[in-house]
C-alpha positions, -999 to 999 in steps of 0.1 A, spaced: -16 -144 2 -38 -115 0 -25 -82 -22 -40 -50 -24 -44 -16 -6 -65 -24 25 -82 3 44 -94 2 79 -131 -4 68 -118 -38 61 -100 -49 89 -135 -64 109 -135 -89 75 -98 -98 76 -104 -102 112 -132 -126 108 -109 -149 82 -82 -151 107 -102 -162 133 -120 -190 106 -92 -201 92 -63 -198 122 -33 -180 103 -8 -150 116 -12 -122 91 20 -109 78 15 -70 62 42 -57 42 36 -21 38 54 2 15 59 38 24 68 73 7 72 107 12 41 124 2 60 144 -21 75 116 -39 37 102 -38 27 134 -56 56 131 -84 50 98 -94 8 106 -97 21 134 -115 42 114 -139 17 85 -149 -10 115 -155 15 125 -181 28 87 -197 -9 75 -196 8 42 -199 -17 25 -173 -46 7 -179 -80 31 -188 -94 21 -158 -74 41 -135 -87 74 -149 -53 88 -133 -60 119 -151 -92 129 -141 -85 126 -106 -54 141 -106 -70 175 -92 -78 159 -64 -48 139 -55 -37 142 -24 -9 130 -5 -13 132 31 -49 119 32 -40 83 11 -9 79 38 -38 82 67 -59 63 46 -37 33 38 -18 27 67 -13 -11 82 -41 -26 98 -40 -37 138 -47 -75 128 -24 -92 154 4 -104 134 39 -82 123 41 -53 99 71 -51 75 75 -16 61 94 -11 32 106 25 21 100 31 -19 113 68 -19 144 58 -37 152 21 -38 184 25 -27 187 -14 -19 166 -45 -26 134 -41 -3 127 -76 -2 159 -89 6 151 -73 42 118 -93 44 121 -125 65 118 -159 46 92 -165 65 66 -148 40 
């Protein structure tokens, strides 16, 4: 198992690993509306609860919505895509995933 935000610039490398090591990649990619995006940036600039690392609120100016959903979308790697939709949790997410995972 692999986790983490995976842009395209990667999928050549993840490529490459499936081919070496024969598996089906599985993605499970979690979605929401930009605007919900932009209210929870907005709320962890404000908490500074996470780690320093993030700098959350120095790129806050420069936060946009739209361009992360282009930029982290799932990756064409030959195996199924599971979206899950975090706008308001109104059920369990992973009891939709298959066991399989």
């Amino acid at each position: 198992m692999i986790d983490s935000t995976f842009q395209e610039k990667q999928r050549s490398r993840l490529k490459a690993l499936r081919k070496r090591f024969l598996f089906i990649p599985r993605q499970v990619h979690c979605q929401t509306e930009p605007t919900e995006l932009v209210r929870r940036y907005q709320r962890r600039v404000e908490i500074r609860d996470r780690y320093p690392g993030h700098l959350d609120h120095q790129l806050a100016a420069e936060f946009d919505a739209d361009a992360l959903q282009k930029k982290y979308r799932p990756l064409e790697l030959g195996g199924p895509v599971f979206r899950i939709d975090t706008t308001g949790f109104q059920e369990d997410p992973v009891q939709n995933l298959p066991k399989s995972l």
